[in-house]
Structures are given as structure tokens and as C-alpha cells.
C-alpha positions as CSV (number, residue, x, y, z in Angstrom):
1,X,35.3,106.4,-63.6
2,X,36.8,105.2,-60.4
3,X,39.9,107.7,-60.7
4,X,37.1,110.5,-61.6
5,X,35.3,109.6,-58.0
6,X,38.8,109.3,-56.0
7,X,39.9,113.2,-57.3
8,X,36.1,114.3,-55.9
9,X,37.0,113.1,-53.4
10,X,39.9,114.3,-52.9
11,X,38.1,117.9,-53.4
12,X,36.6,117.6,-50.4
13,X,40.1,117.9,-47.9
14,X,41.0,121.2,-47.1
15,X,43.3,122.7,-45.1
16,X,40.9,125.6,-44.3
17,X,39.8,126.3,-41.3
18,X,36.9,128.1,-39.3
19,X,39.5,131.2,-38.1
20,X,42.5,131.6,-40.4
21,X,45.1,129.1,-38.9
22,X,48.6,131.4,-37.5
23,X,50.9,129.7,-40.0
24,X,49.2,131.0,-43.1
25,X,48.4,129.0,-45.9
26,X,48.8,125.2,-45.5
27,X,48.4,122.1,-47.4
28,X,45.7,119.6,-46.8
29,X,48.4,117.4,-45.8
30,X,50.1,119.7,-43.3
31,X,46.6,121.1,-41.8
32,X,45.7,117.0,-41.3
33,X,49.3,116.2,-39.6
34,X,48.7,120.0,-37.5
35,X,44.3,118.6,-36.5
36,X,46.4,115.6,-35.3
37,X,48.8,117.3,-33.4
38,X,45.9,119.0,-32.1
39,X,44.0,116.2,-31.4
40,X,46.6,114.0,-29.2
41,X,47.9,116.7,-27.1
42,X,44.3,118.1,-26.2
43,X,42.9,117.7,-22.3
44,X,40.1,116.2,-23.4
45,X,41.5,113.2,-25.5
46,X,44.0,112.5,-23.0
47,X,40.8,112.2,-20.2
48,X,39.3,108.9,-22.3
49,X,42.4,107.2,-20.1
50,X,40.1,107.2,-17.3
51,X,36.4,106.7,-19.3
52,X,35.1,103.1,-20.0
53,X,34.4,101.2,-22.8
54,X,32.5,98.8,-21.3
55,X,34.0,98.4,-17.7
56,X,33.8,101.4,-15.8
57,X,36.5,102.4,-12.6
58,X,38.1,98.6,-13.5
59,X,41.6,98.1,-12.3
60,X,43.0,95.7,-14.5
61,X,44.8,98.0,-17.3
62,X,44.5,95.8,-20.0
63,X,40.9,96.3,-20.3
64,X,40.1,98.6,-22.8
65,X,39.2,102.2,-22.0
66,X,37.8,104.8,-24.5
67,X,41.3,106.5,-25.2
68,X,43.0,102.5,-26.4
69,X,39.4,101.7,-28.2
70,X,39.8,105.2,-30.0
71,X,43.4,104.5,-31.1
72,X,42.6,100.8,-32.1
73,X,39.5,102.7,-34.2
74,X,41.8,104.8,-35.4
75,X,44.6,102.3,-37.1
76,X,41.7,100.5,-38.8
77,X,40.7,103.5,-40.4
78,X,43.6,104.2,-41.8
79,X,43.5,101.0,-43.1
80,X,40.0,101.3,-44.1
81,X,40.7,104.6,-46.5
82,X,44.3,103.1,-47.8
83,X,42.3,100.4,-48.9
84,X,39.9,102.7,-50.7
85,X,42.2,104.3,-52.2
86,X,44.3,101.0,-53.6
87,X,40.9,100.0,-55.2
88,X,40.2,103.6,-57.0
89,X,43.5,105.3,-58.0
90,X,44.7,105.0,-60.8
91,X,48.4,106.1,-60.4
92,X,47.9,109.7,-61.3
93,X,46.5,111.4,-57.9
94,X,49.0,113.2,-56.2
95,X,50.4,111.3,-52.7
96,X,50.3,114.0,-50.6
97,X,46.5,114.3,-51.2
98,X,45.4,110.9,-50.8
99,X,47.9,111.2,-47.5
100,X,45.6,114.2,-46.3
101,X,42.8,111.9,-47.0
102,X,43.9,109.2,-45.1
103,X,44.5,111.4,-42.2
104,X,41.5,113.0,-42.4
105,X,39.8,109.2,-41.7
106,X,42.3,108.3,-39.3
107,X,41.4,111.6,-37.4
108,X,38.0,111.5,-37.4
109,X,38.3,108.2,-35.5
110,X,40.7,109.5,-32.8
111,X,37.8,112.4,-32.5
112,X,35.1,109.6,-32.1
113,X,34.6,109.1,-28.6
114,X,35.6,112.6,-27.3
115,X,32.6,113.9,-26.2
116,X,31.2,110.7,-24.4
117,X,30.6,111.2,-20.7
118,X,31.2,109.4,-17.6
119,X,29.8,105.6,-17.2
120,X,29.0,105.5,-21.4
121,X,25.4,104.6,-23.0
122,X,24.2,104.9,-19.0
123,X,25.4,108.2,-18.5
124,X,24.0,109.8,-21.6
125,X,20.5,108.0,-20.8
126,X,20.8,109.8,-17.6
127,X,21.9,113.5,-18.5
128,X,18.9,113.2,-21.2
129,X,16.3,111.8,-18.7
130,X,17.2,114.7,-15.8
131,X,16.9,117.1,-19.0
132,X,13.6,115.7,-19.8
133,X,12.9,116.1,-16.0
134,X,13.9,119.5,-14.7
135,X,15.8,121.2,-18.2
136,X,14.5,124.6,-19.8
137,X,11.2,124.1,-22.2
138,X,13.4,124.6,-25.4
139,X,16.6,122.9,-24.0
140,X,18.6,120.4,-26.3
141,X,20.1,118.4,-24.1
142,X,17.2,116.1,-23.7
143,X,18.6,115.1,-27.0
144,X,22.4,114.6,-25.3
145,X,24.7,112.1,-26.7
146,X,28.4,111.6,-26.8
147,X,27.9,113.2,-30.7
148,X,27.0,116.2,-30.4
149,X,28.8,116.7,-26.9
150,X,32.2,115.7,-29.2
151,X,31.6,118.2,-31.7
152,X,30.9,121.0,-29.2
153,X,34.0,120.0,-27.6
154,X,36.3,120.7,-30.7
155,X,34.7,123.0,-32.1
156,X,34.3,125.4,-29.2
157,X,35.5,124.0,-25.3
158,X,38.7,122.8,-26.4
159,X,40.7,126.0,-27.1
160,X,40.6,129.7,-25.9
161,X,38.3,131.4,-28.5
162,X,35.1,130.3,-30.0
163,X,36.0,127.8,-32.8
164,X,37.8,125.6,-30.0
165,X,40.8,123.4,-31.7
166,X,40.6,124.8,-34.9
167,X,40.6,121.6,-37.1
168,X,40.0,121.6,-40.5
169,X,36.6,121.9,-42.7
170,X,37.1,118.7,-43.9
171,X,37.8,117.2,-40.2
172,X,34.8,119.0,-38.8
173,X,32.5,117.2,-41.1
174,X,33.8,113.8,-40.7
175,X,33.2,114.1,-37.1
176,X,29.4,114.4,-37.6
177,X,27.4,111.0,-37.4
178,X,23.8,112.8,-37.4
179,X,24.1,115.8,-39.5
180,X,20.8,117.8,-38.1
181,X,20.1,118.8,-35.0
182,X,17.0,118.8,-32.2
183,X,15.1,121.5,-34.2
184,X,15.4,119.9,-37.7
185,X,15.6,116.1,-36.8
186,X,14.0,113.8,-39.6
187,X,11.5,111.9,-39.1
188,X,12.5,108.7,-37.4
189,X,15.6,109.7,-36.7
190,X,17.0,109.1,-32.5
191,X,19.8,111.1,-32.2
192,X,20.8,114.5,-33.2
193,X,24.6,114.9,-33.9
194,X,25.4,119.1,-33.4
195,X,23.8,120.9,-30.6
196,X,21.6,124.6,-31.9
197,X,25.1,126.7,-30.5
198,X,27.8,125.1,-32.3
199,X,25.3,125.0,-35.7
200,X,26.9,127.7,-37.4
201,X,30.0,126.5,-37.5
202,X,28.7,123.1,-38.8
203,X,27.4,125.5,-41.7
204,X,29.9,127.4,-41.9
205,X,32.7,123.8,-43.0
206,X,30.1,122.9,-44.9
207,X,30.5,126.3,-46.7
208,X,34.3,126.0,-47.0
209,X,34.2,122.4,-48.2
210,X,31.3,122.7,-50.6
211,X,29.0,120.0,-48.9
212,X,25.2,119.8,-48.3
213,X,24.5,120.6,-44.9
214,X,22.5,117.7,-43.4
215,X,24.1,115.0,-46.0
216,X,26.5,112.8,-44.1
217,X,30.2,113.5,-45.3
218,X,31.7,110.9,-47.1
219,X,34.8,110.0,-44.6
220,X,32.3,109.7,-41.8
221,X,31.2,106.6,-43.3
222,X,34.5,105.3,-43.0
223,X,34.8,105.8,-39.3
224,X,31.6,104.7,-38.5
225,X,32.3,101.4,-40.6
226,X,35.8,101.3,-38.2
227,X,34.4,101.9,-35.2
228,X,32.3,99.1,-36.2
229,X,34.5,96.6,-36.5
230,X,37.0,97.5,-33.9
231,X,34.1,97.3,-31.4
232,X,32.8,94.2,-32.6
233,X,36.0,92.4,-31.4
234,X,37.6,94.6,-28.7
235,X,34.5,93.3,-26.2
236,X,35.1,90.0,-26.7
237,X,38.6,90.2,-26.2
238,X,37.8,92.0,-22.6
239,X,35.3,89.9,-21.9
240,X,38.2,87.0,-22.1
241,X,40.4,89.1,-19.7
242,X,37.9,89.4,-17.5
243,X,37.0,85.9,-17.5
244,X,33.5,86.2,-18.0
245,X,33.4,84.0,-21.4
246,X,35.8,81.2,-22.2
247,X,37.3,80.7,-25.8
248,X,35.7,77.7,-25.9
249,X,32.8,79.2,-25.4
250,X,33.4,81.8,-28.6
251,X,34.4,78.6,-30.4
252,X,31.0,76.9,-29.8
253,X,29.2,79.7,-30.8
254,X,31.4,81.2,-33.8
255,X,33.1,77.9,-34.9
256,X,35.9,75.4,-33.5
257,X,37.4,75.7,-37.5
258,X,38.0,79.6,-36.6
259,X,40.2,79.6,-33.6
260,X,41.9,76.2,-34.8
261,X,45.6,78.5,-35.5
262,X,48.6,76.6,-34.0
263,X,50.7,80.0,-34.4
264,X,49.2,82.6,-32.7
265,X,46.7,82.6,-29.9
266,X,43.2,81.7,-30.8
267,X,41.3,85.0,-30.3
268,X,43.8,86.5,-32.2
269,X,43.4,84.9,-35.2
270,X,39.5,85.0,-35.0
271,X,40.1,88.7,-35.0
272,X,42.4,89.2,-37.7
273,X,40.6,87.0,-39.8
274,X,37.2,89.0,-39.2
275,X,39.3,92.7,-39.4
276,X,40.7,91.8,-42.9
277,X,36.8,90.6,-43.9
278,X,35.6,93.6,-43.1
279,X,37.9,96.0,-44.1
280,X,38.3,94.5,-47.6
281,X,33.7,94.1,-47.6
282,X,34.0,97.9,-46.2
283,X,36.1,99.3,-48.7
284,X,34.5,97.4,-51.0
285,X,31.0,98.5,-50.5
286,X,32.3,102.4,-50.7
287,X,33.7,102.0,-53.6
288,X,31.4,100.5,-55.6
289,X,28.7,103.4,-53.9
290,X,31.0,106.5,-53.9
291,X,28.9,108.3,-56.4
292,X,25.9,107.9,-54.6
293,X,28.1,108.8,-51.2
294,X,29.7,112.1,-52.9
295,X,25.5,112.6,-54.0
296,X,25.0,112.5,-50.3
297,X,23.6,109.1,-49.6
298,X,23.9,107.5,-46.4
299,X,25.2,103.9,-47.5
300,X,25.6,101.8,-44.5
301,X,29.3,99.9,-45.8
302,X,28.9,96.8,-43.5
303,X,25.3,95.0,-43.7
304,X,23.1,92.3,-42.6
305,X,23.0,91.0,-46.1
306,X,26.9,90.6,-46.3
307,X,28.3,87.1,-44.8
308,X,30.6,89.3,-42.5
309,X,27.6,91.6,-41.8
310,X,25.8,88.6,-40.3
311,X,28.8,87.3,-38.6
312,X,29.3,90.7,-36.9
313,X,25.6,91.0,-35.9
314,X,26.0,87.8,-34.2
315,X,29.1,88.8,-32.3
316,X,27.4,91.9,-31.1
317,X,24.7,89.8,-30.5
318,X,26.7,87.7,-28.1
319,X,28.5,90.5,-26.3
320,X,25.2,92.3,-25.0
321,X,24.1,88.6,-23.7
322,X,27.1,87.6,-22.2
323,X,29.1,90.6,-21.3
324,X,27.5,93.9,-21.3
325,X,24.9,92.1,-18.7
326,X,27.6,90.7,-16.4
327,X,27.3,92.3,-13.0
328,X,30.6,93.3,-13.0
329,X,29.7,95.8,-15.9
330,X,26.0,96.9,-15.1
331,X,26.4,97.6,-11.2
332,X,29.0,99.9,-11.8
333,X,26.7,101.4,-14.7
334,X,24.4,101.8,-12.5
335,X,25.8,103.3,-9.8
336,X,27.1,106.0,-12.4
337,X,23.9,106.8,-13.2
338,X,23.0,107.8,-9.9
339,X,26.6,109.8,-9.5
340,X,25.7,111.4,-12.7
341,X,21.8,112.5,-12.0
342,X,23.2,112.9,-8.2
343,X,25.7,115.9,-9.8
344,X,23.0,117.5,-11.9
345,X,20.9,117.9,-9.1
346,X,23.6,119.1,-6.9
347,X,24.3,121.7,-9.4
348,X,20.9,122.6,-10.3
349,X,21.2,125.2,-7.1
350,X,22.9,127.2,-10.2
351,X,20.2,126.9,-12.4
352,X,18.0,127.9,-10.3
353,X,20.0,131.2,-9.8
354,X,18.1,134.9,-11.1
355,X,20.2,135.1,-14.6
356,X,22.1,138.3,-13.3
357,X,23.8,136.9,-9.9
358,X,24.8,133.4,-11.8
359,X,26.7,135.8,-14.4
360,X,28.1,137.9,-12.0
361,X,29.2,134.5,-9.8
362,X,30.8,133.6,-13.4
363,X,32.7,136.5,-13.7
364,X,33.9,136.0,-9.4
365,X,32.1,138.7,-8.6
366,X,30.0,137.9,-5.3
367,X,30.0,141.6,-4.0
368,X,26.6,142.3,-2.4
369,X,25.0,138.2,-2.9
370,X,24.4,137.2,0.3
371,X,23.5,133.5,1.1
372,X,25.1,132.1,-2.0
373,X,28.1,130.9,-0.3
374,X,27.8,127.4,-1.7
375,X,26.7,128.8,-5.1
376,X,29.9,130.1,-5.1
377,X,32.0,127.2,-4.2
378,X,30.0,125.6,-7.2
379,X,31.1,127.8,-9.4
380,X,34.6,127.5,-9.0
381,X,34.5,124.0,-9.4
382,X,34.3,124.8,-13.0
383,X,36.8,125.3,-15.2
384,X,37.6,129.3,-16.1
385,X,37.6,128.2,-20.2
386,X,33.7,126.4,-20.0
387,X,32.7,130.3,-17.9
388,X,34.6,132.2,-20.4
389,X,32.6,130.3,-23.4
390,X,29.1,130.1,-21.6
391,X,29.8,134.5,-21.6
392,X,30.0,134.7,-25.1
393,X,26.5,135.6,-25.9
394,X,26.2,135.1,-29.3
395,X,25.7,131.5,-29.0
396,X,21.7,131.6,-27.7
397,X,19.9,132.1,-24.9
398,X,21.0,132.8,-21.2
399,X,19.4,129.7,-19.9
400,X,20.5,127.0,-22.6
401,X,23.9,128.3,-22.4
402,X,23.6,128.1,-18.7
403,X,22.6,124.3,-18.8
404,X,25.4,123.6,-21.5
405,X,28.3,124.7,-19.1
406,X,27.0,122.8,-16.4
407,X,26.8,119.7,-18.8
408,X,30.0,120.4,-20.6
409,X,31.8,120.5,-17.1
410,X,30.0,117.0,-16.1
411,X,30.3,115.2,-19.4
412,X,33.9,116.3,-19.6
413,X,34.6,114.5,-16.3
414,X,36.7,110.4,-16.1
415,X,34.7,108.4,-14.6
416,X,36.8,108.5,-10.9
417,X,36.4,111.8,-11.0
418,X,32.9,112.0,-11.2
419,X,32.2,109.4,-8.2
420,X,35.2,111.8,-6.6
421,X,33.0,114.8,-6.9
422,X,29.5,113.1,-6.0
423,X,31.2,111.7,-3.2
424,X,32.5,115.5,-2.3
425,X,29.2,117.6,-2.5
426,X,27.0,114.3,-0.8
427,X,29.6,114.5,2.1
428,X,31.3,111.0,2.4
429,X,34.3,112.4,1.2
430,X,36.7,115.3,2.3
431,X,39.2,115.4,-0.3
């Protein structure tokens, strides 16, 4: 039964993608090594250097920032799906397919942060609360998160034509954590997870994979359940290289018997301990629910009922008391917010623009538009790729796809770049 499941699985990686890739034909192995490829060398994943985790503008490089946080996500889902596989192959799947599977996973968590903006959870609450404020009736980004914003930016910013990078079906879809968007959110749900432009090609993967639109995909379960754990013990780790908790203090509230190892350094074996847990509860739980999961449940892998669930909640638990609210993490937050609702406004001069002189400043044609001298300068601040996509007018209305450039442009930005540029257009700096 288990093998049965696995090859299902397996059914679902592809090597298709959205436009026809220039090699031809590949295998899902090859088109997973060729997303990676993608993936690594891409602008955008090399800008989480310079966005935080938890510690915004901090100087101290061992601190973690988005880009090491998505690479330590990343080897733990690797792990997470070889382990799935050890417990439900048989010995007869083929390697290179589980190897595309793997990939797939180990993908989808280099993919998971890419779309987060400057200063984290504080600037998405604040692009979303100035969209509430001064956005278009109809706009989606009062709805913004680092989700939807990562999915729009490989599936559409991050290349020259409209289907961006060009990953595979099967990649797409494991990128998705809410698979609905502002329009057609269930009831109770928070967050949407694909913006109304980039829906069609959500669709259209689905199509090419042979999934239910608005089911979660089974691989995305296996990221979320890595980034999980990887951020359940990466903030404790900074919060020790920061020297705002102790070990002591993580022994006192986790244990003394759990940080007792005489051969490697306490906090070390506390976290190995609690990865191999996991991973081996983790892969466990989708195992024994990977027919539901292939049905299109959403099975949380990790829960409160599960000793390490608990433990985990607790560690979380801890980190928000004693870390997240340490001033040297929520003054700089909320400065950013300010820097972040301080660009929007700056930029809403473009907004505000009749729809036919903001195209023709897009296109750096100013002939005859008098007083729009700064409008211009605006405009060139953004990068020529974001105007050549907001032209393409399939993708909605003039207005939302007005807003979306000027937030693709922001949300794109490190975080020293975005107090650079609020610092440029307030004028307390020149260069």
C-alpha cells in the first residue's frame, strides 16, 4: 500500500513547465537540478543576504539572515522527504524519480522566504495597513504577505517574459502555503497565498500536474513542517549570539538533562536532538496520512498532541517572550515600518498620476508632461524588468497593476537599502 502511495506520488513531479523549457524535453530529475540552478543564481534569492530573520540591519554575521535560514530550511527538507521515502519504498521505484522528489522539497524551501519584504512580519503589516489606507477599492494587497509576493516573484518578476523563472509544475505548487486567493478565501482563513494576476498560472501547474486547484500540494507540507523546525531552533541559537538569553537560562526552562553533552557544545546537542524528533514525528505523520494528503487534505505533520509538538510550542513560546521583544529586535522593526509606510507614501505621487502620463513615464517618454519632474526621477528608480511586466496588460486592471509595481519594487528591496532610499527621497541623505 505504502509503495502504491510513494509511485502517486511520484506522479505528481514533472519536468513540465509553464512555457516549453529551450532544451526540449527533460526529466523530472534534470528540470529539478535546472529550478535549482535557477533558483541560486536568481537576484532575488541572492538579496535575502541582506533581509532579517529576526534582527534587522545587525552587524554581527553570524546572526542569521533570511538567505542562511532558507538554506538551513532547505537541508532539513531534504532530509525530511529522504526520510519519507526510506519509510514508503519498497525497493522498486526508480532513483532518479524519488531524486526529483527530493529536489522538488529541497526547492521549495530555498523558494520559501523569497518574496518576504524589508523588516519581516512588520513590514508586511505595514504594506497591508497603507493598502487598507490609501490602495484602490478592489486592490489585493491589503491581503500582502511574503506568500503571495514569492510566488509572483518566480512566476513572473524574476525573468524576462511573463512566467518569470520558469520552474517546474510540480515546483510551482509546492511553493503555495495558501492555495486561494483574496477573491475566493475560505472562511476563516488570514492569508491568501497567490495574488488575482499571477492566478492563471497557478491553474494552469495545477493543469499540468493533475492537482485540485485550491488543495494544498503534497510537498508543501513538507516544507512548511521544515521551516518549522528550522525556525524553532535557529532563534534560540541567535538569541545566544546576541546574548540576550543564557544557556542556562534554555536549560531551566527546557531541561538541565538536555544540554548535559560533554562532546559538543550544549545548544548543539539540544538542537540535534530536537531536529532528529521531529524529522523522524514529521515524516512519520505523512506517511501514515499520505492518502488523505494525495485526497487533498491539509494534515498539519507536527502537532500539539505529539511530545515534540508540545516541546516545539514551548520553544516558540519562549522566543517571542524573550527574544523577538528584546529592544534590540523591535526598535529596529519599528523603525522599518515607518521606512516602509514612509516609501509608499513617497511613491504614491505615481499613483496618483492620470493612467495615460504614468504609462507614458513607464515607457521614458516625458515629451509634453510638464511639472512631473520628480515623477520622473521616481520612475527611474525602478527597475526596467518590474515596468516591462506592469505593461503587459493581460494581467488586470491599470490601477492594480500600477500598485503591484510599486510594491514589487519595495518588497523586493534588503533591508539597508530600504532605510538607504527613505533616507534619499526624505532628504537626510545624498548618496
Amino acid at each position: 500500500m505504502a509503495a502504491k502511495i510513494l509511485r502517486d506520488l511520484l506522479r505528481l513531479v514533472t519536468g513540465e513547465t509553464l512555457r516549453p523549457a529551450s532544451a526540449g524535453h527533460r526529466t523530472p530529475l534534470h528540470a529539478s537540478e535546472s529550478d535549482k540552478g535557477r533558483i541560486v543564481n536568481s537576484a532575488a534569492f541572492r538579496r535575502l543576504q541582506q533581509k532579517a530573520q529576526v534582527f534587522p540591519l545587525d552587524p554581527n554575521a553570524s546572526v542569521r539572515t533570511r538567505l542562511t535560514h532558507s538554506i538551513e530550511v532547505s537541508q532539513l527538507g531534504k532530509y525530511l522527504a529522504q526520510r519519507v521515502i526510506e519509510k514508503m519504498a519498497a525497493g522498486n521505484e526508480p532513483y532518479r524519480e524519488m531524486a526529483a522528489l527530493v529536489n522538488v522539497v529541497e526547492n521549495a524551501c530555498l523558494l520559501h522566504d523569497i518574496g518576504n519584504p524589508p523588516f519581516g512580519h512588520l513590514g508586511e503589516a505595514a504594506i497591508r495597513e497603507w493598502f487598507s489606507e490609501h490602495g484602490s477599492p478592489e486592490s489585493d494587497l491589503k491581503m500582502f504577505d511574503g506568500n503571495p509576493q514569492g510566488f509572483r516573484q518566480v512566476a513572473l518578476l524574476s525573468g524576462k517574459d511573463e512566467h518569470g523563472m520558469n520552474l517546474t509544475c510540480s515546483l510551482l505548487l509546492a511553493t503555495v502555503k495558501y492555495p486561494w486567493r483574496y477573491r475566493s478565501m475560505p472562511q476563516g482563513a488570514k492569508k491568501i497565498g497567490i495574488f488575482d494576476a499571477e492566478w492563471k498560472h497557478y491553474e494552469h501547474a495545477c493543469d499540468r500536474v493533475g492537482w485540485t486547484p485550491t488543495h494544498k500540494f503534497p510537498f508543501l507540507l513538507l516544507m512548511e513542517a521544515a521551516d518549522d523546525i528550522a525556525y524553532s531552533m535557529s532563534d534560540l541559537e541567535d538569541g545566544l549570539e546576541k546574548k540576550i538569553i543564557r544557556i542556562e537560562d534554555l536549560a531551566d526552562e527546557f531541561g538541565e538533562w538536555r544540554f548535559a553533552s560533554k562532546s559538543v557544545h550544549p545548544m548543539i546537542a539540544f538542537k540535534t536532538s530536537v531536529i532528529n524528533e521531529a524529522v523522524e514525528s514529521a515524516a512519520e505523520a505523512f506517511t501514515a496520512n499520505a492518502a488523505g494528503i494525495l485526497a487533498g487534505n491539509a494534515v498539519r505533520l507536527i502537532t500539539l498532541d505529539s511530545d515534540i509538538g508540545r516541546l516545539m510550542n514551548k520553544v516558540n513560546e519562549f522566543a517571542r517572550k524573550q527574544i523577538y521583544s528584546h529592544p534590540s529586535a523591535e526598535r529596529v522593526e519599528l523603525a522599518g515600518r515607518n521606512v516602509i509606510c514612509g516609501l509608499l507614501t513617497h511613491f504614491k505621487l505615481l499613483l496618483d498620476l492620470p493612467e495615460d502620463e504614468f504609462v507614458a513615464l513607464v515607457r521614458g517618454d516625458a515629451r509634453g508632461l510638464r511639472g512631473r519632474d520628480f515623477h520622473l526621477r521616481l520612475i527611474r528608480l525602478l527597475p526596467k524588468s518590474y515596468k516591462d511586466k506592469y505593461l503587459l496588460q493581460e494581467r488586470g486592471a491599470e490601477m492594480g497593476r500600477r500598485e503591484h509595481l510599486i510594491v514589487d519594487f519595495i518588497s523586493g528591496m534588503t533591508d539597508h537599502y530600504a532605510l538607504e532610499t527613505y533616507q534619499v527621497l526624505q532628504g537626510i541623505r545624498i548618496q
